[in-house]
C-alpha positions as CSV (number, residue, x, y, z in Angstrom):
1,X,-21.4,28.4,46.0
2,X,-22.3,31.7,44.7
3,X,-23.4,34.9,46.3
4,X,-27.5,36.0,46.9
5,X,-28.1,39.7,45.5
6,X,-31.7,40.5,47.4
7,X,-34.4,41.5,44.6
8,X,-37.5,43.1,45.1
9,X,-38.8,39.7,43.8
10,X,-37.7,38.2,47.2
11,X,-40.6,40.0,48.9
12,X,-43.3,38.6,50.7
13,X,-44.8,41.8,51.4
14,X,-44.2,42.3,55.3
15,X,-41.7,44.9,56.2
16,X,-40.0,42.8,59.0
17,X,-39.9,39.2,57.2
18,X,-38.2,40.9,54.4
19,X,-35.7,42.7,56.7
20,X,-35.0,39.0,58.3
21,X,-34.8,37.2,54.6
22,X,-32.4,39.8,54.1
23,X,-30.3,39.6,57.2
24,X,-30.4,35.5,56.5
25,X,-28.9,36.2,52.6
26,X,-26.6,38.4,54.6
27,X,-25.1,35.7,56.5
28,X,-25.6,33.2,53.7
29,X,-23.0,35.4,51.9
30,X,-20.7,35.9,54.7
31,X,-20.3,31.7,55.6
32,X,-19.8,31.8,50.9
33,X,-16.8,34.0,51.6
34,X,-15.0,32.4,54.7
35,X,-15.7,28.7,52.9
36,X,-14.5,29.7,49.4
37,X,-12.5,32.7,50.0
38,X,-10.8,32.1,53.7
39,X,-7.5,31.7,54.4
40,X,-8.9,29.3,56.8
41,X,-12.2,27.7,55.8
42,X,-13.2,25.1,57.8
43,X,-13.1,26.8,61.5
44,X,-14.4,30.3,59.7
45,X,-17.2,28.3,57.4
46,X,-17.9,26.5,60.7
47,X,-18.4,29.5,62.4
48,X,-20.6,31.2,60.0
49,X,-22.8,27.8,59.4
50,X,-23.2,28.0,63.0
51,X,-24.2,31.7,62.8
52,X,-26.3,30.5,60.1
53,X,-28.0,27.7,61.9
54,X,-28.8,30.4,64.8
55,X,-30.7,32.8,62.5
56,X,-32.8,30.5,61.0
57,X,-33.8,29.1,64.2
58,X,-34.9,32.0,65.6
59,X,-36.6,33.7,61.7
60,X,-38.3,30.1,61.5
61,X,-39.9,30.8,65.0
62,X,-40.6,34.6,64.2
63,X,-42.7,33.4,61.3
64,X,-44.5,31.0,63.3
């Protein structure tokens, strides 16, 4: 896996989606660095996956 840098490319032009997308590439990036980079990867990575999983549930009813 590899880290997500937010570019301005990202944007779908509404000021709170794109603060979400970011906060979700946030989080994305955190659960890249407990799986790859832990001293402890599965309960961390499981723990940010859930974090994760959380997130999108709530941005994928935001949008709706």
């Amino acid at each position: 896996m590899s880290q997500i840098i937010w570019d301005d490319s990202f944007s779908v032009n509404n000021a709170e989606i794109d603060i979400q997308h970011k906060k979700w590439i946030e989080i994305y990036n955190n659960m890249d660095m407990k799986i790859c980079v832990g001293s402890s990867p599965l309960p961390d990575g499981l723990e940010a996956l859930k974090a994760m999983e959380d997130y999108t549930r709530y941005h994928f009813s935001f949008e709706e």
